[in-house]
Phi, psi and omega in degrees: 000322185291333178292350180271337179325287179323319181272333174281359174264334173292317207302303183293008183091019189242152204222149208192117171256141183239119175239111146276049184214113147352282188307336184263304183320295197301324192293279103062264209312327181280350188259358196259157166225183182319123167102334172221166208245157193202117183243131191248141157233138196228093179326262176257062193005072189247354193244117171321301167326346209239348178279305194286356150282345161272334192276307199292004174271318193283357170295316190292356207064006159331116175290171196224118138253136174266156156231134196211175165319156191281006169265135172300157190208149186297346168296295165336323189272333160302312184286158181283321181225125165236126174254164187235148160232169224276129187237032190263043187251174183263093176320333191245317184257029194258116175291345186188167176236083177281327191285331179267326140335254141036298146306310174318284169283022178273300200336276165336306183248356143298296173334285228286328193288305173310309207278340148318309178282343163313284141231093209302309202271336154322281168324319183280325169311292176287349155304289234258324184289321179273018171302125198247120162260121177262136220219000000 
């Protein structure tokens, strides 16, 4: 889901790294500074890492938003913005996690909508001069 966040943010020109490797998250969290935002999503702030790495953006001055499960968490309390998507599924008895997919990505493409929609003829401009058809 975040990749699709990324490819539709490339499409308007805005470039957005998605790192699933610890080690690439921490490096990342150590290059950003004052002036760019970083959305960390964390299901049930259960990965230890991810607290020291929102503290070393906020040293950094990062604006921060989490998206996480609808419960506070010490993580919540770090960010700058916290969104919440729908956690009503059962971690043990769950067949799958649709409802939190599901959410997530409404999430994911409200932002993307919201941050479009900002300057719509800009966005839209550039969407149509780089548009690649693939074949």
């Amino acid at each position: 889901m975040a990749e699709c966040f990324r490819q539709n943010m490339l499409e308007i020109g805005k470039d957005v790294i998605v790192e699933k490797q610890i080690f690439y998250q921490t490096k990342v969290a150590e290059t950003l500074k004052k002036g760019d935002l970083a959305i960390v999503i964390s299901y049930a702030d259960r990965t230890p890492h991810v607290e020291d790495f929102i503290r070393v953006m906020n040293k950094n001055q990062v604006t921060t938003v989490l998206i996480s499960s609808t419960k506070e968490s010490e993580l919540s309390k770090l960010v700058d913005y916290h969104l919440y998507f729908a956690s009503y599924e059962d971690s043990e008895e769950k067949i799958a996690s649709f409802s939190s997919r599901a959410s997530l990505q409404f999430l994911l493409d409200c932002l993307y909508a919201c941050y479009f929609n900002k300057d719509y003829e800009k966005n839209i401009d550039y969407r149509i001069e780089h548009y690649i058809e693939l074949s």
